[in-house]
C-alpha positions as CSV (number, residue, x, y, z in Angstrom):
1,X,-14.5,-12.3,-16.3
2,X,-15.3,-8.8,-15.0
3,X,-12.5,-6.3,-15.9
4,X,-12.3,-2.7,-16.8
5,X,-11.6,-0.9,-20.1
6,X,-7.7,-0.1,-21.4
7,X,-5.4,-1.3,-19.2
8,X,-1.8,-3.8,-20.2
9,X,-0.9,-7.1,-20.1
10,X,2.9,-7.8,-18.1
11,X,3.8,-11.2,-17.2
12,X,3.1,-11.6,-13.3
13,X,6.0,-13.8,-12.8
14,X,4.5,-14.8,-9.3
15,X,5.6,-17.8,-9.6
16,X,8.7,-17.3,-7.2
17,X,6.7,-16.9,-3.9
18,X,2.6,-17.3,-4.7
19,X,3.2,-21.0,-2.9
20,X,5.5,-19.9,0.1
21,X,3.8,-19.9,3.1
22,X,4.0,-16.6,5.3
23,X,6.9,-17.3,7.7
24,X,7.4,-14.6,10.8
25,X,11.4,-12.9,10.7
26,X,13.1,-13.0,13.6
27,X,13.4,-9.2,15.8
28,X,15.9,-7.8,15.0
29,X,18.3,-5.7,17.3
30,X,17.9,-2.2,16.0
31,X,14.4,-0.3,14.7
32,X,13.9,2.5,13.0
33,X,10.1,3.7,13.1
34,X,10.0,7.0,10.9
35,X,7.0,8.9,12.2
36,X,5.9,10.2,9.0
37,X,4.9,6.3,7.3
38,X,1.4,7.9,6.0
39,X,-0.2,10.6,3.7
40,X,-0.2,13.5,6.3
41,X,1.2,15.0,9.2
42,X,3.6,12.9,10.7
43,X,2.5,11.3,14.4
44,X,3.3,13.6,17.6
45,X,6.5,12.0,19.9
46,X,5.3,10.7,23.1
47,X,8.3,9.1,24.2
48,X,12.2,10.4,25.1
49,X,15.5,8.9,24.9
50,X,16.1,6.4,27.2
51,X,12.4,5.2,27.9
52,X,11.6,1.7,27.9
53,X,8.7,0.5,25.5
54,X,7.0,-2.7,25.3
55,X,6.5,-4.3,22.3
56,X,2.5,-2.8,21.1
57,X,3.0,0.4,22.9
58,X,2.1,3.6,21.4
59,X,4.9,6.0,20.7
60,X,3.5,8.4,18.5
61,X,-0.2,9.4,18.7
62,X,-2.1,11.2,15.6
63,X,-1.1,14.6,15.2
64,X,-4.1,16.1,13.5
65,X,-7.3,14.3,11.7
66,X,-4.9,13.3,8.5
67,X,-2.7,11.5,11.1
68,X,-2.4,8.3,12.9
69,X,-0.5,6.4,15.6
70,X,3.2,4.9,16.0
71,X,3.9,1.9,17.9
72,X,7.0,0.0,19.0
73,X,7.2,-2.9,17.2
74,X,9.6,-4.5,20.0
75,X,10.3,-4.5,23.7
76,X,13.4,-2.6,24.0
77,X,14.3,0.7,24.8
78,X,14.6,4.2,22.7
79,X,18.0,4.6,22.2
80,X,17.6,7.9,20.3
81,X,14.9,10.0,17.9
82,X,17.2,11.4,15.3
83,X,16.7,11.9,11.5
84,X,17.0,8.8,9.5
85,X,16.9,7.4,5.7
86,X,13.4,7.0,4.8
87,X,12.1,5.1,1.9
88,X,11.0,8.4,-0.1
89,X,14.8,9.6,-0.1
90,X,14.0,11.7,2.4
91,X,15.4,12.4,6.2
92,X,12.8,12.3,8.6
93,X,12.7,12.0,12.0
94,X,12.2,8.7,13.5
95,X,12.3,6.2,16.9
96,X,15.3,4.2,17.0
97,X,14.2,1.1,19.7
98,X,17.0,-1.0,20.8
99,X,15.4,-4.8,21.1
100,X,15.3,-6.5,24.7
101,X,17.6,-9.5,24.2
102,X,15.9,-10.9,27.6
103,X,12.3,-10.2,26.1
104,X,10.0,-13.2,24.7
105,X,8.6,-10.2,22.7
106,X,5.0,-11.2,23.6
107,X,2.0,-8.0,23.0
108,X,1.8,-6.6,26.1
109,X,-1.9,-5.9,26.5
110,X,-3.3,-9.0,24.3
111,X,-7.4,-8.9,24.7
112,X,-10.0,-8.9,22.5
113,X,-12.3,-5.8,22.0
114,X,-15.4,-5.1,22.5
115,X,-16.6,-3.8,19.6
116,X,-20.5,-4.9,18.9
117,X,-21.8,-2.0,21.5
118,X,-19.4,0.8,19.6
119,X,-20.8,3.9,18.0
120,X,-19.0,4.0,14.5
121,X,-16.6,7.1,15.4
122,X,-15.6,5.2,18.4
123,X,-14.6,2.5,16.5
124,X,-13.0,4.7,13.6
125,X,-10.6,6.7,16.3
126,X,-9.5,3.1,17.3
127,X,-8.6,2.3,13.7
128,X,-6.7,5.3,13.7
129,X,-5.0,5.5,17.1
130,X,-4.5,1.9,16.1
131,X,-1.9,3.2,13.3
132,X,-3.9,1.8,10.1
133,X,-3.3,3.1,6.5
134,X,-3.6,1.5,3.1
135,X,-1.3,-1.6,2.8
136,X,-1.4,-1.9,-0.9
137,X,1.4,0.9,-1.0
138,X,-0.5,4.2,-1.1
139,X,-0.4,4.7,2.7
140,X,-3.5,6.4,2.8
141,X,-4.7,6.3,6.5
142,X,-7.6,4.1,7.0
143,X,-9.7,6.0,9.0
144,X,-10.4,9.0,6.8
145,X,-11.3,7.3,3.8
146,X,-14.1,5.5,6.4
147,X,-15.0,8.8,7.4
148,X,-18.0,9.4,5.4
149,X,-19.1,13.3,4.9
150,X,-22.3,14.5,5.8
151,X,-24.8,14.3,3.1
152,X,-23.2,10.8,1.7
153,X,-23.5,7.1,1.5
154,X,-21.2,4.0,1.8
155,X,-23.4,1.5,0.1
156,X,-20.8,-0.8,-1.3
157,X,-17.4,-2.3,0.7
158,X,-15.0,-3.3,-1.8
159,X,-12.1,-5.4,-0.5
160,X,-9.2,-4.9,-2.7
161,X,-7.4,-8.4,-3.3
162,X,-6.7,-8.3,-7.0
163,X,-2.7,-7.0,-6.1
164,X,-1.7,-6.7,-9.9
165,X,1.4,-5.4,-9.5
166,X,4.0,-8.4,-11.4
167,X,6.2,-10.6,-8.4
168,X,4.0,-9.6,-6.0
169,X,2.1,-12.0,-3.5
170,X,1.7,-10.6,-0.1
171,X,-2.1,-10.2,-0.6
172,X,-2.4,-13.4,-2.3
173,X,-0.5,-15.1,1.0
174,X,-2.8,-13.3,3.6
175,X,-6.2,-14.4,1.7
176,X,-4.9,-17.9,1.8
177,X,-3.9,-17.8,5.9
178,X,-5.5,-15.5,7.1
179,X,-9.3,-15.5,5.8
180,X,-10.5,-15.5,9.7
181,X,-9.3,-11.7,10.1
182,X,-10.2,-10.8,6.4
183,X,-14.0,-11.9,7.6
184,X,-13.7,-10.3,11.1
185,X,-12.2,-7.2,9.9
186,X,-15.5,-6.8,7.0
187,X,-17.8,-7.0,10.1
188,X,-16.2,-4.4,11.8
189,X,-16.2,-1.7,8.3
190,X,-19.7,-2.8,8.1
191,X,-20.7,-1.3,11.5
192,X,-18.4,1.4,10.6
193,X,-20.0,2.3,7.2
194,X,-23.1,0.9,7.5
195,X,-23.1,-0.7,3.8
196,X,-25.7,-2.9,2.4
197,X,-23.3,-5.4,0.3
198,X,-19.8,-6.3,0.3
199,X,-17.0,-7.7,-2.6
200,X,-13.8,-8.9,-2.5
201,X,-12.5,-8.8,-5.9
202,X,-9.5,-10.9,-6.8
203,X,-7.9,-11.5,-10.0
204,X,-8.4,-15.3,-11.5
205,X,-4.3,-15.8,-11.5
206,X,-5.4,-16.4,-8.0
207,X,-7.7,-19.2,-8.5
208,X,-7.2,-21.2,-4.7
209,X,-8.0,-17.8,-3.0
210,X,-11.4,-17.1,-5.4
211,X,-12.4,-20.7,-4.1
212,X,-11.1,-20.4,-0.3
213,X,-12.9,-17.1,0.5
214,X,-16.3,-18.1,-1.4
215,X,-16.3,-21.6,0.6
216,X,-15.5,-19.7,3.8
217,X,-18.2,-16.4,3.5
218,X,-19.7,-16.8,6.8
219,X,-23.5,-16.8,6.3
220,X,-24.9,-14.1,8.1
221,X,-23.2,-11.7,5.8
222,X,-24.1,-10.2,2.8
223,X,-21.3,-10.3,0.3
224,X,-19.6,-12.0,-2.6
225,X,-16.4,-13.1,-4.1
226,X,-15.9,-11.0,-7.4
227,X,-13.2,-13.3,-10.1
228,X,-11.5,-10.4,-12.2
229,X,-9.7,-10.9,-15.3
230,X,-5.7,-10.7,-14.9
231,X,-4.7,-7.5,-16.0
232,X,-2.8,-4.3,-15.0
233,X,-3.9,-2.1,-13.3
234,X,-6.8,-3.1,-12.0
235,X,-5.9,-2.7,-8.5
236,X,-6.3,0.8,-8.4
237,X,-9.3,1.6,-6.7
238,X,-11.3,3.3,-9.8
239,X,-10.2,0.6,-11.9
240,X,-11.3,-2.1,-9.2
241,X,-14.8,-0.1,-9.1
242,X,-15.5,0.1,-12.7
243,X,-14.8,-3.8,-13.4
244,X,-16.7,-4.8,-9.7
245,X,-19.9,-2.3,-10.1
246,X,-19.4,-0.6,-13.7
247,X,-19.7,2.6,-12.0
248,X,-17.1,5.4,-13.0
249,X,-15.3,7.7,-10.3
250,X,-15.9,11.2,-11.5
251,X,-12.9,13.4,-12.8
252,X,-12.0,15.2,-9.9
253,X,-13.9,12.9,-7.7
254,X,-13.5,10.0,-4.9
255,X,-15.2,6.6,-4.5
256,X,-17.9,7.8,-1.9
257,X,-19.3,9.7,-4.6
258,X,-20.4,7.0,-6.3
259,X,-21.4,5.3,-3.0
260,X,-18.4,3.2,-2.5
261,X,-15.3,2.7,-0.2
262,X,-12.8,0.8,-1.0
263,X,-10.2,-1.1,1.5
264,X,-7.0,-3.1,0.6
265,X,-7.7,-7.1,1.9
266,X,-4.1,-6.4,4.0
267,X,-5.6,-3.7,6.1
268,X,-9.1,-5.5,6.4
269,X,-7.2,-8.4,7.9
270,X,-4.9,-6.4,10.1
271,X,-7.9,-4.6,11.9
272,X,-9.5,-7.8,12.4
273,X,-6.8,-8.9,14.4
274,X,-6.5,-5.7,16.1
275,X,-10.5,-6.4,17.5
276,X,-9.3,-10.0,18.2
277,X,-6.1,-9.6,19.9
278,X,-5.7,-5.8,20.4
279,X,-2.7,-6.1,18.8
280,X,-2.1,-2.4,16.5
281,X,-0.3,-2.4,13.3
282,X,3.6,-2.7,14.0
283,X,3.9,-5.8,11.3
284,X,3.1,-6.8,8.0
285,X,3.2,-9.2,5.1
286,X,6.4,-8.3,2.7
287,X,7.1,-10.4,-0.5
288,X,10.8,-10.3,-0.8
289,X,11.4,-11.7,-4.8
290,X,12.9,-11.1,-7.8
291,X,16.1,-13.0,-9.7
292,X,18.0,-10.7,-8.0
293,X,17.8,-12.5,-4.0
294,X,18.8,-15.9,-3.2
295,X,15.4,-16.9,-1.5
296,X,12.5,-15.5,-2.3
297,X,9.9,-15.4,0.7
298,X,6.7,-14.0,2.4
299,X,7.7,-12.7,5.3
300,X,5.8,-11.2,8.6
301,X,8.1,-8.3,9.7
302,X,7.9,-6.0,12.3
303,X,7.8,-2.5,11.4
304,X,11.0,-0.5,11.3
305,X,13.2,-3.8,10.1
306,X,16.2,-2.4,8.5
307,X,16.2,-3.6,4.8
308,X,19.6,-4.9,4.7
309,X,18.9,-7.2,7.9
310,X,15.8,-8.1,5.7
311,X,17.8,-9.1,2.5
312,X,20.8,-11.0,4.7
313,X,17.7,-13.4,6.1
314,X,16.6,-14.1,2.7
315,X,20.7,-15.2,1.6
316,X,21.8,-11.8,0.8
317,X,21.7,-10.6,-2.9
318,X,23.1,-12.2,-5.7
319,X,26.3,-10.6,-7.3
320,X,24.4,-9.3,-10.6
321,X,22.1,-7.7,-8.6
322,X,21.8,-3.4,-9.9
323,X,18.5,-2.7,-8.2
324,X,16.1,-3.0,-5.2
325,X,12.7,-1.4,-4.6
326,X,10.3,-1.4,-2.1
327,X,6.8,-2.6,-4.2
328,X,6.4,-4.0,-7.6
329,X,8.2,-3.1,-10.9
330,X,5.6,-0.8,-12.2
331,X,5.2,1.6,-9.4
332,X,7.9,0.8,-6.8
333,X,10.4,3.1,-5.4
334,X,14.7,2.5,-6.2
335,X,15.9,2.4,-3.0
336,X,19.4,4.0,-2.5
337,X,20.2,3.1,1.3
338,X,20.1,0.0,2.5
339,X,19.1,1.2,6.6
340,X,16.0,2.0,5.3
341,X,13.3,0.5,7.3
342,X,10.1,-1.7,6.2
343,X,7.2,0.8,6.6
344,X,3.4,0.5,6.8
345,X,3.0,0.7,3.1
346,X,6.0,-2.1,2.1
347,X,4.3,-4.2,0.4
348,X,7.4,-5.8,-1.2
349,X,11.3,-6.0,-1.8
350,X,11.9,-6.4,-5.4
351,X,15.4,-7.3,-6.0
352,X,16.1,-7.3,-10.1
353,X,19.8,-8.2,-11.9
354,X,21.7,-6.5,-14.8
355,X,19.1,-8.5,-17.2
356,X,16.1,-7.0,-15.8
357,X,17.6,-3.6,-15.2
358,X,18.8,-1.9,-18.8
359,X,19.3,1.3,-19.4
360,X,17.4,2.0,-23.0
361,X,18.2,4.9,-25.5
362,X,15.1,7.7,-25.6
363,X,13.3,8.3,-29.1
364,X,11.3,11.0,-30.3
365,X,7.1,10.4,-30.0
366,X,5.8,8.4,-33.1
367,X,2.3,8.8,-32.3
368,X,1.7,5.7,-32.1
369,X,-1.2,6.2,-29.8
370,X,-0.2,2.8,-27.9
371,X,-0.5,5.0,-24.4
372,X,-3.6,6.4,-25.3
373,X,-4.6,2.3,-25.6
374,X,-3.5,2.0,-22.5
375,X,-4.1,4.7,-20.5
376,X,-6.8,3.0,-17.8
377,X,-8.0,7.0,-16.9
378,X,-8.4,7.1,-20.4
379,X,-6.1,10.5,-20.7
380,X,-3.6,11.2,-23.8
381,X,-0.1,10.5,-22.6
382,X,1.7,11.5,-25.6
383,X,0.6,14.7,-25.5
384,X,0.9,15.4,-21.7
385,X,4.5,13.9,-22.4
386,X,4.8,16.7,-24.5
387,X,4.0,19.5,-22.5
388,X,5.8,18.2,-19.9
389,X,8.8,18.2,-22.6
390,X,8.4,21.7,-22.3
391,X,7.7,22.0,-18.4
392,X,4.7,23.4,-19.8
393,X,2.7,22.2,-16.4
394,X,-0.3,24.8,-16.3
395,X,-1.4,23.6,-20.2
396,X,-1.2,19.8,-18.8
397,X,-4.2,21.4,-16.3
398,X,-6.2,21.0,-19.7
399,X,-5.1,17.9,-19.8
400,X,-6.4,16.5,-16.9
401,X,-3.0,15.5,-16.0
402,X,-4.0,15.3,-12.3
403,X,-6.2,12.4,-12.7
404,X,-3.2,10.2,-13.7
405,X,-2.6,7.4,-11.4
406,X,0.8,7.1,-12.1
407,X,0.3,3.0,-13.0
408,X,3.1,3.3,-15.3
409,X,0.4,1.5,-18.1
410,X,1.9,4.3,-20.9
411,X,5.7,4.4,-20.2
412,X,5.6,0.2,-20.5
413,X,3.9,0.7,-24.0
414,X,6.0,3.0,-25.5
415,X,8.3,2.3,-28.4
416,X,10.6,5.2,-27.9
417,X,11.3,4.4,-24.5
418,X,9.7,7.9,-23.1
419,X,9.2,8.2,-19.1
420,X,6.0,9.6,-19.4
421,X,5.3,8.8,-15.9
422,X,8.5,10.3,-14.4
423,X,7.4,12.7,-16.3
424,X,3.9,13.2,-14.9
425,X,5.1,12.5,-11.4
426,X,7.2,15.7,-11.7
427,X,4.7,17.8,-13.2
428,X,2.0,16.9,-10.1
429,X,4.4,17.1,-7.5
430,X,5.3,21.1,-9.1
431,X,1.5,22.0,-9.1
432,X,0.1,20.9,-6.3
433,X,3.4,23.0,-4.7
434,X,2.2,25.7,-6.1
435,X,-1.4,25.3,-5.6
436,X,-0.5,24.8,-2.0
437,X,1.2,28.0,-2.0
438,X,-1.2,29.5,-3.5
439,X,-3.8,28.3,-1.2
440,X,-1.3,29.6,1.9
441,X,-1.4,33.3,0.5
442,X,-5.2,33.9,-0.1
């Protein structure tokens, strides 16, 4: 099996939802749709108070090229735009849409596009007008990463289905049910970039998808299924490139440098069925698991769901339960409120008990090395853990400490129980505020 070097081992513990079918949630009667759900400025208000929207209907358009659009999610009407809870901890402002209760909530301009007689920046401002980012959980819109700068090549498409984050199975679901858009939405990238080969790498815990999607490559087209061994965390895009192609990203540098764009199997699918049916993104796939909530499912939610109307459809949380976060248990994000809304980039709802949730005792570095083992960017945690000790963030520069992906590999191998990610998180959060500033006075 095709992997990449370093990397960990956790248990996936998919078990709990990789064999529930994808089941839609009911509207609910309030949604909250933050306009800031992306890397980048946050979408441009095109509605008021009191206007009625239709479920499909753009709200918020793209407010610069690092931007996308905002739609309603329901047929209702805009009972305010205030500042709401938003997943980051934030308060941002955001469309709060009051559902029809007389509405069959049907798309309101259902029809299929077009797109064969396209020019590729015709079809990349409908991606982004169409509200696409990264579903994996970065968020990253879609459309800038297809972008391709002058003087470059897309020569490989890279479908990112390996989703090795542990309880997590949205992907996995999608591939199984909806292969028809993952297919459609690949013809359209390759008009887009113009690539001579496709892949669609999944990990081999995933066995029925690896055999689904190589018995249904239609073929005309000029790709392959790519089996990857189970490990963590090969979803990240370098990671994903180095075990698919064996080339390595540059320090410093993206995937088009090394001829290759990457695109989460989520997003693929969701612009296939926005050439199909029109239809933009204002749902997705969210695995709600973990010991912590009474039925696990795969759920299709409209965007903007409120978390705690998401959590009373799956039978509430248990009483043990200490902790809920939106994505996996390696990278996702505590949630403190519980109005929060599912966003673009909610991949799951992980809901984990006193058991899984311990609070352990900090030790001084052994050098050990162990995170140096793991470390897939192939950086030395323990002493980037030390400078950050010392908030000593210009000498972690040397470091490379801005190549970090922030998988979490290092903090899960340490036996002194140091947040070296935490850590790191802080540290690039400080210096690219300053470099900003800095940036903003020359």
């Amino acid at each position: 099996m095709k992997t990449f070097r370093h990397g960990i081992h956790p248990g996936d513990y998919k078990d709990l939802t990789r064999h529930i079918a994808i089941e839609r949630m009911p509207f609910t009667d309030e949604l909250v749709i933050p306009l800031s759900q992306h890397l980048g400025a946050p979408s441009r208000l095109l509605v008021k108070e009191g206007d009625k929207v239709y479920r499909g209907q753009i709200i918020g358009e793209p407010a610069g090229f690092v931007s996308i659009g905002q739609h309603a999610p329901v047929t209702g009407t805009v009972k305010a735009i205030e500042m709401r809870h938003h997943p980051s901890g934030k308060l941002v402002e955001s469309v709060i849409i009051s559902r029809d209760p007389y509405s069959p909530q049907t798309f309101y301009n259902e029809h299929a596009m077009e797109w064969e007689s396209l020019t590729p920046g015709e079809l990349i401002s409908l991606i982004q007008h169409g509200g696409f980012v990264g579903l994996g959980g970065a968020a990253f819109p879609t459309h800038v990463k297809l972008s391709v700068p002058e003087g470059k090549k897309a020569k490989f498409l890279i479908i990112n289905g390996v989703e090795c984050e542990p309880y997590l199975t949205s992907d996995h679901r999608v591939m199984l049910e909806q292969f028809d858009d993952v297919f459609y939405g690949i013809r359209i990238l390759e008009k887009v970039l113009g690539c001579e080969r496709f892949y669609i790498g999944i990990e081999n815990n995933k066995d029925d998808a690896i055999a689904l999607l190589n018995k249904r490559i239609p073929a005309d087209m000029n790709g392959e299924v790519v089996a990857l061994q189970t490990k963590y965390p090969q979803g990240a895009e370098k990671m994903l490139i180095e075990a698919v192609l064996k080339r390595e990203v540059p320090s410093g540098k993206l995937p088009i440098d090394v001829e290759v764009v990457v695109q989460n199997v989520g997003t693929i699918a969701g612009i296939g069925m926005m050439f199909r049916f029109g239809q933009p993104l204002i749902e997705r796939v969210v695995t709600i698991t973990g010991p912590g909530i009474e039925k696990p499912s795969n759920l299709l939610i409209p965007i903007g769901t409120k978390l705690a109307d998401v959590l009373d459809y799956c039978g509430g949380l248990k009483e043990n339960t200490r902790q809920v976060l939106f994505g996996g248990p390696m990278m996702g994000a505590p949630q403190v409120y519980m109005d929060v809304p599912i966003m673009k980039g909610t991949s799951g709802i992980l809901c984990l008990t006193d058991e899984e949730v311990t609070i352990r005792e900090e030790y001084p570095c052994i050098r050990c090395l162990r995170c140096v083992d793991a470390c897939p960017v192939y950086l030395n945690p323990s002493r980037l853990g030390a400078l950050a000790k010392t908030r000593d963030y210009e000498g972690m520069l040397g470091y490379h400490v801005m190549d970090c992906v922030e998988c979490g590999s290092c903090s899960y191998v340490c036996p002194s129980n140091i947040p070296l990610v935490q850590r790191f998180r802080v540290a690039k959060a400080l210096l690219r505020e300053k470099q900003a500033k800095q940036r903003k006075a020359s």
